[in-house]
C-alpha positions, 0 to 999 in steps of 0.5 A, a space after each residue: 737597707 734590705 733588698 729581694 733579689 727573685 730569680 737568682 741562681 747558683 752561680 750569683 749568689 757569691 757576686 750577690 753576697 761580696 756586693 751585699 758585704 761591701 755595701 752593708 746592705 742586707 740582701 735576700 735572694 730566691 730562685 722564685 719568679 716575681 709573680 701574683 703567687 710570689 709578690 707577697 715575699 717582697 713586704 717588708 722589703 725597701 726594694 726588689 730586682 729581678 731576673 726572669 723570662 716570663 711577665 711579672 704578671 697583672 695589674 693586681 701585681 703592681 698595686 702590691 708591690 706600691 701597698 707594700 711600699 716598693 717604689 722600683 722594679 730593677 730587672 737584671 737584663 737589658 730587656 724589659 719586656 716581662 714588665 708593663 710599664 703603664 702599670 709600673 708608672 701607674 703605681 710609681 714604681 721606677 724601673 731600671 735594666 742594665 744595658 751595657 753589662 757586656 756587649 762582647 758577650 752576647 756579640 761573640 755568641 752571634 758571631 758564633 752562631 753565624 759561623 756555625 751556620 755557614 759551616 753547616 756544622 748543626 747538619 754535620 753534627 746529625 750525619 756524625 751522630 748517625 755515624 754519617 762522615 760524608 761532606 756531600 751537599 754541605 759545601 761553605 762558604 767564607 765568612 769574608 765573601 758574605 754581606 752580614 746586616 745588623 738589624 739594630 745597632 746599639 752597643 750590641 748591635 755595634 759590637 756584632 758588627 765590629 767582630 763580623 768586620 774584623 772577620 771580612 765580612 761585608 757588614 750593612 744595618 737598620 736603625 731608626 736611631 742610627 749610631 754614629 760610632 758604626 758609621 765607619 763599620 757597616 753601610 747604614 740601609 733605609 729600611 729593615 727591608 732593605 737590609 733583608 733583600 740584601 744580607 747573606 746573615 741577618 743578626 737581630 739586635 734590637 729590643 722589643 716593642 710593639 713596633 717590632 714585634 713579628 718583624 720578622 715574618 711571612 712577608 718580611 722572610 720572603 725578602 730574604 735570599 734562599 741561601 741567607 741565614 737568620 739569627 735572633 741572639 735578642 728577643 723570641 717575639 721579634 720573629 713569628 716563630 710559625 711563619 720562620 718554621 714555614 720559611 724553614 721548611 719551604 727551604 725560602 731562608 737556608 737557616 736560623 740560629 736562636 738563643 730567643 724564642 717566643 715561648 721561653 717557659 724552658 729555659 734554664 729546666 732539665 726537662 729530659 724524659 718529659 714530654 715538651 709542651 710547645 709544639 713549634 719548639 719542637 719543630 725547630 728541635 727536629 730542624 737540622 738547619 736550625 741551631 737553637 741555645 736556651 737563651 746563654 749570650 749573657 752567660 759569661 763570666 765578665 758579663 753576670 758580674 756586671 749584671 748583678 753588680 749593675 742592677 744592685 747599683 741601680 736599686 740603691 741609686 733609686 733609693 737614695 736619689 728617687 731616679 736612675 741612670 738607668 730608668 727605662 721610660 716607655 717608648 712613644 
């Protein structure tokens, strides 16, 4: 069996290599996207899987991948919004994600997130840089004298919820599929609006669909308290960066933390000294209530391992058995 692995970075490549051995399975990796300019690599190929940002790219990408006889796309993430899966199931080909890969990891960054931003610590960072020391204007709160609301309670959502528990908070979520294991955690509300209304930190944790595309925009942000803060730690498009950067200036919410945003082309490229092509990114940059991290709540550890090991996983399972447990339908 010999597999194309797009997308891998350093810090894979022994994980890559110890699975590759104990498998006896012969792998090839490349720091390339999978895209119409890079598809080419995968003939010859039994199978491919992927880690990326940006789309795959057009319908032409996904008749090759079928010509060259390729019948999945593994990605390593839980999201799987750079792959159309019309043209994927068009061209027989089986995609999987890894949704479990650690959801403490990604959880304890929104918890982070929020602590900082109830702390005002992006704003007193800047006064310091600018040998500014004084704490007028800055007054906290307490994390357990605040109502969190989990918007999406999946394994991730659930865990966010457990963390912010632990820290006294007052939790409340939406689901449209409620989890009866955070039941006992957090007050179930009947709308995402309801939660917005109510919540002093609104975390998002849902994936992204059509549906949920710009949910967070100008009619949604109004609902929010002046004093609430906002944090997307799942995906860029769940929130209209324009319409959030007008909130934000208006002073309508208080702050936003993003590990996502819309345009994430950035991530992971030293671009110092260069000019930044994407205006809205830079406004959010020039914000001192906006706290922005390149798209890290997988980052750890614990947590790229079972990625990399999850997904080779599911790529042989593909393979051998024609279905994973770890298939990813499209939602109706």
């Amino acid at each position: 069996m010999k597999l194309l692995m797009y997308g891998v970075q350093d810090h894979e490549k022994k994980i890559i290599a110890d699975w590759a051995e104990s498998h006896k399975v012969d792998i090839v990796t490349t720091p390339d996207f999978l895209s119409e300019q890079t598809v080419a690599r995968a003939k010859s190929f039994d199978g491919i899987c992927i880690q990326q940002p940006i789309a795959l790219g057009g319908p032409k990408l996904y008749a090759q991948l079928k010509d060259y006889g390729i019948r999945q796309i593994a990605t390593r993430t839980a999201g799987y919004d750079m792959i159309d899966l019309a043209e994927a199931e068009n061209n027989g080909l089986i995609v999987t994600n890894v949704p479990a890969y650690s959801p403490y990891a990604v959880a304890e960054l929104a918890v982070t997130q929020a602590m900082q931003l109830v702390r005002h610590i992006p704003q007193f960072q800047k006064r310091i840089s600018n040998q500014d020391f004084r704490w007028s204007g800055l007054l906290s709160k307490e994390i357990r004298s605040l109502t969190v609301g989990i918007v999406g309670t999946g394994r991730i959502g659930a865990t966010a919820a457990e963390l912010f528990k632990g820290l006294g908070a007052r939790v409340i979520g939406f689901d449209q599929y409620p989890n009866d294991r955070v039941k006992s955690i957090l007050d179930y509300r009947p709308s995402l609006e309801a939660v917005l209304k109510e919540a002093d930190i609104v975390s998002l944790h849902t994936p992204l669909f059509d549906s949920t595309r710009h949910m967070i925009n100008k009619n949604t942000l109004k609902l929010m308290k002046k004093s609430a803060f906002l944090i997307n730690i799942a995906r860029g498009g769940l929130i209209n960066t324009e319409d959030l950067i007008d909130a934000l200036e208006t002073g309508e919410i208080a702050g936003a933390a993003l590990d996502t945003f819309e345009n994430e082309t950035v991530i992971n490229k030293n671009l110092s000294g260069q000019p930044l092509d994407d205006p809205l990114l830079a406004k959010l940059i020039a914000m001192d209530q906006v706290l922005l991290t390149p798209h890290v709540g997988f980052f750890t550890e614990t947590a790229i391992q079972n990625i990399d090991e999850g997904a080779l996983d599911c790529v042989v399972e593909v393979l051998e058995t024609g279905t994973s447990r770890n298939r990813v339908q499209q939602p109706e």
